[in-house]
N, C-alpha and C positions, 0 to 999 in steps of 0.2 A: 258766844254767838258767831264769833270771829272765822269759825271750822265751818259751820252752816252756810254762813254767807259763799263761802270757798266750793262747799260740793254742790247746790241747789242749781249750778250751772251744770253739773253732770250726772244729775239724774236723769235725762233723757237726750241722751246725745244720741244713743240710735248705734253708733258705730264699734263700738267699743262695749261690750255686754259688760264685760270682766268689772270694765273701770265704773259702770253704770250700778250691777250689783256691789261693788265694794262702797261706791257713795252710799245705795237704798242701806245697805248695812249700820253703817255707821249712822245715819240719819235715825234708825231704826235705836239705837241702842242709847245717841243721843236722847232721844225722846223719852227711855224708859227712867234714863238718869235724871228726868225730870219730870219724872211722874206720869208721863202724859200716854198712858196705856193706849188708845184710839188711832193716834198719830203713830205710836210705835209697828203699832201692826199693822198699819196703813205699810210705810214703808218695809216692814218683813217679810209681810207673802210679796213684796215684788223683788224684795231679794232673793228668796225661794224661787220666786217662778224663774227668773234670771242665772241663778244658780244650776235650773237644773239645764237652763238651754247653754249653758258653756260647753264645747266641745272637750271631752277629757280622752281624747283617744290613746296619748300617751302615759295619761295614769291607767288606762284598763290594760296598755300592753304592759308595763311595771308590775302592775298586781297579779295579771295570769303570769309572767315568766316568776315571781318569788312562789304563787302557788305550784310550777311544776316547780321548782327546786323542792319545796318544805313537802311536797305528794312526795318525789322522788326519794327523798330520807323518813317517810312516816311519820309526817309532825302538818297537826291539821294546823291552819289558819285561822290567828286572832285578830280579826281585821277591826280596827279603828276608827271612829265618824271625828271628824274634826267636831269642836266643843259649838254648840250652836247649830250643829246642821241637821236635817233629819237622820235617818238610817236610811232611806230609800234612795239619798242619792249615791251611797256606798255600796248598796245591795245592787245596782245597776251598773258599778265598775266591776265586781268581783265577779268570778265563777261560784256561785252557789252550790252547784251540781257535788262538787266537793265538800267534804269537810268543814266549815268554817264558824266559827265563833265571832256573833256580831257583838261590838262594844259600842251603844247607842250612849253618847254625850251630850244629844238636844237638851233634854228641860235641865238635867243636874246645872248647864252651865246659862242657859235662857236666866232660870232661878237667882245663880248665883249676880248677875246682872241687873235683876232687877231688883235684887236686895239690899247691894254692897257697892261703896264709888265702882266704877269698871276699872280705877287703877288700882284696885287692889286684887282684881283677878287678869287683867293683862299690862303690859307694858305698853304695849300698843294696837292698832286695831287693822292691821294691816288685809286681813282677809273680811273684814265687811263688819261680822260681827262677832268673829274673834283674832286673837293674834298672840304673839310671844308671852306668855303662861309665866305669873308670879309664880312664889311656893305655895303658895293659897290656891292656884288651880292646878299648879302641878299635884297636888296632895287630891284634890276633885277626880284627875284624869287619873290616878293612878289607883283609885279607890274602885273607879268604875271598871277600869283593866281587871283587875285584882278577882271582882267576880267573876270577868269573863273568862279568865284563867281558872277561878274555882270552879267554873260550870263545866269545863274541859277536864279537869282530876274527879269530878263526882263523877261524869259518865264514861270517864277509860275507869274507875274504881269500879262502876257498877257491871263494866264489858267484862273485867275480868273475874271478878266474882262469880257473875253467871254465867262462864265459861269453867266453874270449876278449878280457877289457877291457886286457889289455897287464899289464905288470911290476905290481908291489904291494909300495913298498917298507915299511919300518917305519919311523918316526923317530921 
């Protein structure tokens, strides 16, 4: 209770969004660690809504300059949702328009949080309601990547095929 007593002062400071979602976060995940479904989601959609009013202008210009690098050598983009978050706040820093392979991490790790203590999928909770990733959720995130890499080999397998380039084995 000791951590609660600690954020309940900055859930609503007003001035500081960043530090007000990372409290609602953690309140939110506290809550699930103890059962209390109602009060968790109380506090997550005002992490969400919070989340998506943070200014990221410096992650969208990061992700367009790596997208023209990986356009400019023909390697589409497998973009990444931090574990916990939706996909729509990732779909609104990237260029769409291009190429891009979304790797959605909400419920795989929502799930794994409300099944398992939380320290056994992070070490800490530094981004609200996730943070620095055990081997237990590094093996989560790398399961989910893994598709999104397999969904990129079946449809350059399938481009090429029916473009006539001959067999396309796997190894």
């Amino acid at each position: 209770m000791a951590a609660e007593e600690i954020l309940l002062p900055m859930l609503s400071r007003g001035e500081w969004s960043i530090l007000e979602s990372r409290a609602h976060g953690i309140m939110a995940v506290s809550s699930w660690q103890r059962g209390d479904e109602r009060e968790a989601e109380r506090y997550h959609q005002r992490f969400l809504e919070l989340e998506r009013s943070i200014p990221r202008s410096k992650t969208i210009r990061n992700y367009h300059q790596l997208q023209r690098i990986l356009r400019d050598r023909g390697i589409p983009l497998v973009a990444v949702q931090y574990p916990g978050l939706p996909l729509d706040v990732l779909k609104q820093t990237v260029d769409s328009e291009r190429e891009v392979i979304f790797v959605d991490n909400e419920q795989t790790f929502l799930q794994a949080i409300k099944e398992r203590p939380v320290r056994e999928v992070y070490r800490d909770l530094f981004g609200g309601i996730f943070g620095h990733m055990t081997p237990y959720a590094n093996g989560l995130l790398a399961k989910n990547v893994a598709r999104g890499v397999l969904e990129l080999v079946a449809d350059n397998r399938r481009e090429h095929e029916g473009a006539g380039a001959g067999a396309v084995t796997a190894r």
